[in-house]
KETI-969325 format. One record per residue: x, y, z of N, C-alpha, C, O in turn. Coordinates in steps of 0.05 Angstrom, whole numbers, padded with zeros to 5 digits, always signed. Example, Ala and Ser with C-alpha at 12.3 -4.5 7.8 and 13.67 -1.06 7.14 Angstrom:
! residues 2
+00264-00114+00156+00246-00090+00156+00264-00066+00156+00285-00066+00169;+00257-00045+00142+00273-00021+00143+00258+00001+00157+00268+00023+00161;
***
This chain:
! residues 53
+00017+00367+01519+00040+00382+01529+00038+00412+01521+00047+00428+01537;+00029+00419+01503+00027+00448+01478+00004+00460+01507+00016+00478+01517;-00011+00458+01516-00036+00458+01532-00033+00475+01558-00045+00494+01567;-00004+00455+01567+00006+00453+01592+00021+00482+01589+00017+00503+01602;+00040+00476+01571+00062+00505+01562+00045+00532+01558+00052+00554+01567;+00023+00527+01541+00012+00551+01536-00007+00560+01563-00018+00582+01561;-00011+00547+01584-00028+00553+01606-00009+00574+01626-00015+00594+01640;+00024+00559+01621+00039+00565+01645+00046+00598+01632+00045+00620+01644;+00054+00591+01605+00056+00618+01583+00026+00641+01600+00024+00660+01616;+00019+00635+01595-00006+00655+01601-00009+00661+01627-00018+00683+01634;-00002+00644+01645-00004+00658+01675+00026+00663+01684+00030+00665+01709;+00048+00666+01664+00069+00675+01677+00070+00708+01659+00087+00726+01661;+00042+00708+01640+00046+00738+01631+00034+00758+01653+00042+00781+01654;+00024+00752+01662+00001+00773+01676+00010+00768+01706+00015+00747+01718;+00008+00799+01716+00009+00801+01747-00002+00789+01757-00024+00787+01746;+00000+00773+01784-00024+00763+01803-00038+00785+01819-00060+00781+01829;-00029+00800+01820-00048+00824+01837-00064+00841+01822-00077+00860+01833;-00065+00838+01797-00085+00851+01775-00103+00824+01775-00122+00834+01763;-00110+00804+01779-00121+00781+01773-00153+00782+01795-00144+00776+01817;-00169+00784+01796-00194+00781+01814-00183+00756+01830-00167+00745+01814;-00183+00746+01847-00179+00727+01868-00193+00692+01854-00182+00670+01852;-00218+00702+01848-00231+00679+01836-00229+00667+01811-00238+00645+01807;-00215+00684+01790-00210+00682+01761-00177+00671+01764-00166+00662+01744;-00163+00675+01793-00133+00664+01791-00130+00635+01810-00111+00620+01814;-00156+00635+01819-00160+00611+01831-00172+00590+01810-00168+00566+01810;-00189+00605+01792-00194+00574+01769-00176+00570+01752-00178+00551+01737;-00144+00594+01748-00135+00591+01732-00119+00569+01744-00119+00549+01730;-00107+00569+01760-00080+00554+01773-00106+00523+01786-00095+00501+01788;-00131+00524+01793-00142+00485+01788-00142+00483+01760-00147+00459+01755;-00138+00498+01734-00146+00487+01711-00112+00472+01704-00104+00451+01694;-00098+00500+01715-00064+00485+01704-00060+00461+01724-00042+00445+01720;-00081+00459+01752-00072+00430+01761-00078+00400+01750-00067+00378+01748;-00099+00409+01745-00115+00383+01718-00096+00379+01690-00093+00360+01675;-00085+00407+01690-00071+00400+01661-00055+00382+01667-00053+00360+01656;-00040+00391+01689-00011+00381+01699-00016+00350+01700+00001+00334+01691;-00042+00338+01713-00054+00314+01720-00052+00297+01699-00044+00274+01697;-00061+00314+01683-00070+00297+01659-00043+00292+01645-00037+00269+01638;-00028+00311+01640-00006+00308+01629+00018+00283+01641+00034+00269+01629;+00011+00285+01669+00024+00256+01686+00016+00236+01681+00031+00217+01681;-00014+00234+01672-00023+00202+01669-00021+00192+01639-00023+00170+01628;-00014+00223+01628-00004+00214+01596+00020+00199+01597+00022+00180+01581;+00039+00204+01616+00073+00198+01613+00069+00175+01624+00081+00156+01613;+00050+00168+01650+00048+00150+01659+00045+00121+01632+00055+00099+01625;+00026+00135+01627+00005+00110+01600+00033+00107+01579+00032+00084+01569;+00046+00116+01573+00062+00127+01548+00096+00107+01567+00111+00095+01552;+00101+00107+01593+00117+00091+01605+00118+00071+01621+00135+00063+01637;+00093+00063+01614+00089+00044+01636+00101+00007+01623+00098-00004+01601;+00107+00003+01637+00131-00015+01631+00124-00051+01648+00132-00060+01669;+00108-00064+01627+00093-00092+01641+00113-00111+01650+00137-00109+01642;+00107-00130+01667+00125-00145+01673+00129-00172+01650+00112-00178+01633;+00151-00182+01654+00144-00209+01635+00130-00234+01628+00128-00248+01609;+00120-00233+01653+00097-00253+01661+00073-00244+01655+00055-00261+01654;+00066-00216+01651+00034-00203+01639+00035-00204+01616+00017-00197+01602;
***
């Protein structure tokens, strides 16, 4: 979660039009993997078996 916050922290400091095109494009797939990963955490962390498993 600390990962996720500090990624969004860092690309909500800096202009996008100071950013090279390619350095703001790996930044925002890296915060999508974060984001990914952080879903399949909540996922794993709520996932809720039936009574019969």
């Amino acid at each position: 979660m600390r990962e996720l916050a500090n990624a969004i922290d860092h690309l909500s400091a800096e202009d996008p039009s100071d950013i090279p095109r390619g350095l703001l494009a790996e930044q925002l797939i890296e915060l999508h993997w974060q984001m990914a990963r952080l879903q399949a955490q909540i996922a794993r962390r709520t996932y809720v078996r039936s009574p019969g498993a």
